[in-house]
C-alpha positions as protocol buffer text, in pm:
chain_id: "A"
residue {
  index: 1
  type: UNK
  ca { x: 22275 y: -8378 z: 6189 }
}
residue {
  index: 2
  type: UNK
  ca { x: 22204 y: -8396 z: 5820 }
}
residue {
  index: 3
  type: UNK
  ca { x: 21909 y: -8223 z: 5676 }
}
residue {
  index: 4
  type: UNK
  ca { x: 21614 y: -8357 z: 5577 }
}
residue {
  index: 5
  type: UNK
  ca { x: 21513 y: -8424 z: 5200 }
}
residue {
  index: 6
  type: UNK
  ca { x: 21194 y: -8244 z: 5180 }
}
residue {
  index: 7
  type: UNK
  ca { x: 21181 y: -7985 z: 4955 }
}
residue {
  index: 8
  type: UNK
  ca { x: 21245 y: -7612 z: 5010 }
}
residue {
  index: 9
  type: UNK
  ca { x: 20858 y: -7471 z: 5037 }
}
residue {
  index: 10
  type: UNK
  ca { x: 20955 y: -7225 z: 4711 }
}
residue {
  index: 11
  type: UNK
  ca { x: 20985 y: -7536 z: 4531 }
}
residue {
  index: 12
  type: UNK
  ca { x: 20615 y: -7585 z: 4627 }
}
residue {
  index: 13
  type: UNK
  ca { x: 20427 y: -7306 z: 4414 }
}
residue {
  index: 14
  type: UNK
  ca { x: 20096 y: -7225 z: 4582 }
}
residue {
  index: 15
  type: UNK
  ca { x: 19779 y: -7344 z: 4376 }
}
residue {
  index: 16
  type: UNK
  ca { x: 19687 y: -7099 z: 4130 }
}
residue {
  index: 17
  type: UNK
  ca { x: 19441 y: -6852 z: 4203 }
}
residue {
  index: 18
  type: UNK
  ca { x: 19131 y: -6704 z: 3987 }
}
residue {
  index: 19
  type: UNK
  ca { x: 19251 y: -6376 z: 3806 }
}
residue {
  index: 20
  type: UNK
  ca { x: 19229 y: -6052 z: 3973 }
}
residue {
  index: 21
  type: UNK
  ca { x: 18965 y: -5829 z: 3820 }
}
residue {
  index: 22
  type: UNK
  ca { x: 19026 y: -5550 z: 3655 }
}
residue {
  index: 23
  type: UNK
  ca { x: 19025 y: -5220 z: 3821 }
}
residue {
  index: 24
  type: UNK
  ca { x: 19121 y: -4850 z: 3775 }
}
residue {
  index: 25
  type: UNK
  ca { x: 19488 y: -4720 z: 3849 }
}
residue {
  index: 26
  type: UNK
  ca { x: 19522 y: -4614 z: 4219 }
}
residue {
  index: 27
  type: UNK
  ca { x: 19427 y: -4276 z: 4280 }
}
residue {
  index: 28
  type: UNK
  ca { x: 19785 y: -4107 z: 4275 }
}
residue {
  index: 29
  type: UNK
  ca { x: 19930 y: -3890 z: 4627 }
}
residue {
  index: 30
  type: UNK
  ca { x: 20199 y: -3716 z: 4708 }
}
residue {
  index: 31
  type: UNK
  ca { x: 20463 y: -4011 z: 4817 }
}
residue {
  index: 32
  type: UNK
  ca { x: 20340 y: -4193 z: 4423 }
}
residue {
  index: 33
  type: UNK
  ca { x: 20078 y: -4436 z: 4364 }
}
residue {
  index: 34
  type: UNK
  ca { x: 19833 y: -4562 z: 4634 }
}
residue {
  index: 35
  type: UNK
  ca { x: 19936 y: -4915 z: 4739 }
}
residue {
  index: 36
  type: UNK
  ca { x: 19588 y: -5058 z: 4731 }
}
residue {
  index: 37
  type: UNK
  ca { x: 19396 y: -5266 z: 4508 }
}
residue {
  index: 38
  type: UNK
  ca { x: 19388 y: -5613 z: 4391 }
}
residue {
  index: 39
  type: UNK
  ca { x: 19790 y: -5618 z: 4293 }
}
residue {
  index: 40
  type: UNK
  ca { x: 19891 y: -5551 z: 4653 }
}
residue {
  index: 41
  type: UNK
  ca { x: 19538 y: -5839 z: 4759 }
}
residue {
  index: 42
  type: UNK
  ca { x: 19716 y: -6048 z: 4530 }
}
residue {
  index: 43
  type: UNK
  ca { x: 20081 y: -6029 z: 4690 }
}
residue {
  index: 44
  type: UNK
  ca { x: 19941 y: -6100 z: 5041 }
}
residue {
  index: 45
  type: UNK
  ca { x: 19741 y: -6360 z: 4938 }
}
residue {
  index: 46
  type: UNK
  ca { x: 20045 y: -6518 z: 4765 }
}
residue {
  index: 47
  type: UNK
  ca { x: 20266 y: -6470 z: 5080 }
}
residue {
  index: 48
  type: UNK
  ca { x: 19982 y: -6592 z: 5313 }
}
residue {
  index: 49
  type: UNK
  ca { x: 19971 y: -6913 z: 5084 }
}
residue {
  index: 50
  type: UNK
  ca { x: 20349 y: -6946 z: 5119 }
}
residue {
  index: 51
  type: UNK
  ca { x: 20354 y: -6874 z: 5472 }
}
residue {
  index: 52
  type: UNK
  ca { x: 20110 y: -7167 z: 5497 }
}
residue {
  index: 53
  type: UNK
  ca { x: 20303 y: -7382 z: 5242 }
}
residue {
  index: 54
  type: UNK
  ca { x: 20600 y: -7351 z: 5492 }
}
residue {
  index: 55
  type: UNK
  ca { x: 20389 y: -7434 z: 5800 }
}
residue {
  index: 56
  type: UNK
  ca { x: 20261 y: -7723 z: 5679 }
}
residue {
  index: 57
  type: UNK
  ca { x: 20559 y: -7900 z: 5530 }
}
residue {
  index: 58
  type: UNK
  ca { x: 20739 y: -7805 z: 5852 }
}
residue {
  index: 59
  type: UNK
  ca { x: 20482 y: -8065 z: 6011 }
}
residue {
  index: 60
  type: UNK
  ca { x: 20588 y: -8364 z: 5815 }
}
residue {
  index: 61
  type: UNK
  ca { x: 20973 y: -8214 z: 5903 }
}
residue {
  index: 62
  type: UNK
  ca { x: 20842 y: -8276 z: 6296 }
}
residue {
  index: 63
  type: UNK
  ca { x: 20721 y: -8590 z: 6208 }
}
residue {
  index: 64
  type: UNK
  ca { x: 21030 y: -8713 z: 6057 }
}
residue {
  index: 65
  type: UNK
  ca { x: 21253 y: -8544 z: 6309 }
}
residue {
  index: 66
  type: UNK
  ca { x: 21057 y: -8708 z: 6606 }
}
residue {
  index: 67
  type: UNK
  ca { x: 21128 y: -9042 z: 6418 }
}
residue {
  index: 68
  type: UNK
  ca { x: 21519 y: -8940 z: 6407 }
}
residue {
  index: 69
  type: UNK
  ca { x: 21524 y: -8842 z: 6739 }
}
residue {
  index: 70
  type: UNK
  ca { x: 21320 y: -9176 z: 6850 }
}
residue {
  index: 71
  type: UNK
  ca { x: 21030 y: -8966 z: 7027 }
}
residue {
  index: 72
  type: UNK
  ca { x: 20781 y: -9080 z: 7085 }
}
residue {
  index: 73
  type: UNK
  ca { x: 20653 y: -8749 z: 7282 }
}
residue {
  index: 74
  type: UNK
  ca { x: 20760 y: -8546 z: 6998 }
}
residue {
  index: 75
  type: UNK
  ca { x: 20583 y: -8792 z: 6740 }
}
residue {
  index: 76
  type: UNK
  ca { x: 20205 y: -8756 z: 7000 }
}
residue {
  index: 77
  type: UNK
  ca { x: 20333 y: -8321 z: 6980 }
}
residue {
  index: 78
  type: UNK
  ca { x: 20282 y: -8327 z: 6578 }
}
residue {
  index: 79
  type: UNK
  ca { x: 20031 y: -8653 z: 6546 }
}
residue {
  index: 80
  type: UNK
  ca { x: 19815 y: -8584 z: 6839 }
}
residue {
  index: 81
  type: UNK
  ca { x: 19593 y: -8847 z: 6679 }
}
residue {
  index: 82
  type: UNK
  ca { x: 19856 y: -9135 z: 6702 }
}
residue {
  index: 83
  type: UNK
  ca { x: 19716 y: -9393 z: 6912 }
}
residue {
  index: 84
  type: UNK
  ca { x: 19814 y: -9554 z: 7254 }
}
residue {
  index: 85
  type: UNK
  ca { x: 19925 y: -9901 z: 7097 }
}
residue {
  index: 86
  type: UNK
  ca { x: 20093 y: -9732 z: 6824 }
}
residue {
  index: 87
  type: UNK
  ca { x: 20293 y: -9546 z: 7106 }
}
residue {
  index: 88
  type: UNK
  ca { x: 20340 y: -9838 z: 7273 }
}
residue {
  index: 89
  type: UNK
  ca { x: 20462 y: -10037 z: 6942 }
}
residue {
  index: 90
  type: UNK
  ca { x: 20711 y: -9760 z: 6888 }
}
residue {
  index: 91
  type: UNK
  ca { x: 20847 y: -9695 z: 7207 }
}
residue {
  index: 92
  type: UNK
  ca { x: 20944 y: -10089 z: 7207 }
}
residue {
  index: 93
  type: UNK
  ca { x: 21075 y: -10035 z: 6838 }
}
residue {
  index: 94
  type: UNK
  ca { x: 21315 y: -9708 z: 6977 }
}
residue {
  index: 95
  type: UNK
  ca { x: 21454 y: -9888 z: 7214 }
}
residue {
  index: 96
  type: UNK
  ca { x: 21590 y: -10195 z: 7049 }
}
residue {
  index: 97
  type: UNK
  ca { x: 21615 y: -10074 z: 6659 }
}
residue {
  index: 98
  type: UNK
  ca { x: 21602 y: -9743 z: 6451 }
}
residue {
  index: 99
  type: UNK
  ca { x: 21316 y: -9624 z: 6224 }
}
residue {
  index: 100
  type: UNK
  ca { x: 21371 y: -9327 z: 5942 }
}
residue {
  index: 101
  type: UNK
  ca { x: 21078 y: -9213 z: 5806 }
}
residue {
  index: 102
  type: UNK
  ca { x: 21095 y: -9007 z: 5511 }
}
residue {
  index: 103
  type: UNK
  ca { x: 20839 y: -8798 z: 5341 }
}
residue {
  index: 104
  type: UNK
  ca { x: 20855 y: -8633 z: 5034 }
}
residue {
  index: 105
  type: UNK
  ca { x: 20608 y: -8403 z: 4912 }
}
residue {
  index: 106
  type: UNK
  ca { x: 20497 y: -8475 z: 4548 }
}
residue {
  index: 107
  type: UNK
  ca { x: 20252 y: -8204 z: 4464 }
}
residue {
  index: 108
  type: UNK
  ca { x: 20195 y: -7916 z: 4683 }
}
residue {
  index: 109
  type: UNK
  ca { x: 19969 y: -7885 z: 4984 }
}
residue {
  index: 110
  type: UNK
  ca { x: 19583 y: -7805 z: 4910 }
}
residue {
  index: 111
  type: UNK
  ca { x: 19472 y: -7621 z: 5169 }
}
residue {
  index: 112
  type: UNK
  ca { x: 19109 y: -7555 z: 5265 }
}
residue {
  index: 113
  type: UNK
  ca { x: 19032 y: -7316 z: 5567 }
}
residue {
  index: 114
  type: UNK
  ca { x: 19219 y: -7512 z: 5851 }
}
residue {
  index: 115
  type: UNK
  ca { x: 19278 y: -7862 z: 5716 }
}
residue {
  index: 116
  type: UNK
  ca { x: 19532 y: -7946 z: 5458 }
}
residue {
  index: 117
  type: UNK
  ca { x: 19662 y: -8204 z: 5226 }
}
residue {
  index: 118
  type: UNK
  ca { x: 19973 y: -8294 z: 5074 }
}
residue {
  index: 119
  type: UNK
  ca { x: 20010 y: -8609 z: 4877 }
}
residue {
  index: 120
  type: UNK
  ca { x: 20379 y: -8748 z: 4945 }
}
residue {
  index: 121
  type: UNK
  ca { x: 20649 y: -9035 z: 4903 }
}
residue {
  index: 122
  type: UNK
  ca { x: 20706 y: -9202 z: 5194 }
}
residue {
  index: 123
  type: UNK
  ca { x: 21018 y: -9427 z: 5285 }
}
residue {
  index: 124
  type: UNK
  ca { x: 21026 y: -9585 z: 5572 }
}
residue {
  index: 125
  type: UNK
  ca { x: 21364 y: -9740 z: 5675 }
}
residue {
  index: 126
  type: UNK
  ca { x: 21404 y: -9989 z: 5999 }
}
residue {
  index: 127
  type: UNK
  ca { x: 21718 y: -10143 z: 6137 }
}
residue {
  index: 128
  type: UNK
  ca { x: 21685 y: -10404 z: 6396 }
}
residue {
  index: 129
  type: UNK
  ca { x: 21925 y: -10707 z: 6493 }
}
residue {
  index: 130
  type: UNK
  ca { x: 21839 y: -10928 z: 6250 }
}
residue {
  index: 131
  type: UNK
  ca { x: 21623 y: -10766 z: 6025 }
}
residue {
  index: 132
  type: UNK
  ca { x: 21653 y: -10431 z: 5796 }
}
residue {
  index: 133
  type: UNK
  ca { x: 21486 y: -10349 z: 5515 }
}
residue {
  index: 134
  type: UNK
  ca { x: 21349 y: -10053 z: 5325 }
}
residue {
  index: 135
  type: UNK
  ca { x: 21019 y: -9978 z: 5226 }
}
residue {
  index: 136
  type: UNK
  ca { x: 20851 y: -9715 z: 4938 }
}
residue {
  index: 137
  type: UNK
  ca { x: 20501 y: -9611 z: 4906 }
}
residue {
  index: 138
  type: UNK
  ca { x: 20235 y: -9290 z: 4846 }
}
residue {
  index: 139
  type: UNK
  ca { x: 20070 y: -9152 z: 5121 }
}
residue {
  index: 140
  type: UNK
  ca { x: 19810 y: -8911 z: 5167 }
}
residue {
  index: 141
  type: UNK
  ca { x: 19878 y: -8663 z: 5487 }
}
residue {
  index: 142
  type: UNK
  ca { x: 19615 y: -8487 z: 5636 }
}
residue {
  index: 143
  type: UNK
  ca { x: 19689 y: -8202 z: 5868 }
}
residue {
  index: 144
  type: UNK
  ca { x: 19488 y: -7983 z: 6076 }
}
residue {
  index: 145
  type: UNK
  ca { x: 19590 y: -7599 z: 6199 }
}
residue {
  index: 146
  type: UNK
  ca { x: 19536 y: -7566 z: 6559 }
}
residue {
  index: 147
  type: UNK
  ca { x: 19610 y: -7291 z: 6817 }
}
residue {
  index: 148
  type: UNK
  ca { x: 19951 y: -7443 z: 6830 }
}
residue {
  index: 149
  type: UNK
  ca { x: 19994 y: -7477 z: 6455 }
}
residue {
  index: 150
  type: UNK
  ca { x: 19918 y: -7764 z: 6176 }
}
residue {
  index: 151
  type: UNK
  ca { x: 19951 y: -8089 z: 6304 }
}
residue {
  index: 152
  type: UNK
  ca { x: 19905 y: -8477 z: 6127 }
}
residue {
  index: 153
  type: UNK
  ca { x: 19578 y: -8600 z: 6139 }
}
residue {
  index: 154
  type: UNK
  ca { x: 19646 y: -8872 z: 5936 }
}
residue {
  index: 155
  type: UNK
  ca { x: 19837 y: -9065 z: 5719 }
}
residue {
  index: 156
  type: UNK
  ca { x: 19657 y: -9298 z: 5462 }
}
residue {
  index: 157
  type: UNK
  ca { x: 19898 y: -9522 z: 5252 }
}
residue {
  index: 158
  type: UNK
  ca { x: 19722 y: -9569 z: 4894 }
}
């Protein structure tokens, strides 16, 4: 099955981050340098912010998977929010059309403790007997990080 357009999370730098302050060099040992200090803070901060980069645009990948897949279980696994009419609305749509939902990140996530935001492009393309059409607009995704990972907590059109 083809892959889906959003982008590669190294294409989605983390947000910068407030300069490291200035310390003495690492008391030396035998095996070289001490790995400590705010260099070594700094790389796991940066990898932690990737890591978390990668998490949440894997979301909106579930999201647009479950729409490829015509789940409506999978949709209710990564928008726990979605609600029972929606479902209901969609399950009818799955059955006698397709929908392709899209999303394409166009700034990275901002991320604050365990809710997240990530502004995106969203295409939404149905296909029914007798009617297809495409349609473009902005959305603003907010996700939440549970035990199970981030999920959609909603998805504002602007």
């Amino acid at each position: 099955k083809p892959e889906p357009p959003i982008t590669a999370p190294a294409q989605l730098p983390p947000p910068p981050r407030p300069a490291a302050p200035e310390t003495s060099p690492a008391p030396s040992g035998p095996g070289g340098p001490a790995k400590t200090g705010p260099n070594l803070t700094a790389r796991k901060d940066d990898e932690a912010s990737r890591r978390e980069n990668e998490a949440i645009v894997g979301a909106l990948r579930r999201y647009q998977e479950a729409y490829r897949a015509k789940s409506v279980k999978e949709l209710r696994a990564v928008y726990p929010g979605l609600s029972k009419a929606d479902q209901d609305r969609l399950k009818q749509a799955f059955s006698s059309g397709s929908i392709e939902v899209v999303l394409q990140p166009v700034a990275p996530p901002v991320v604050q403790d365990n809710r997240a935001t990530v502004v995106c492009d969203v295409t939404s393309a149905v296909r029914f007997p007798g009617h297809s059409g495409t349609k473009h607009e902005r959305a603003t995704v907010s996700l939440v990080k549970l035990a199970v990972g981030w999920v959609i907590g909603s998805i504002r059109t602007d």
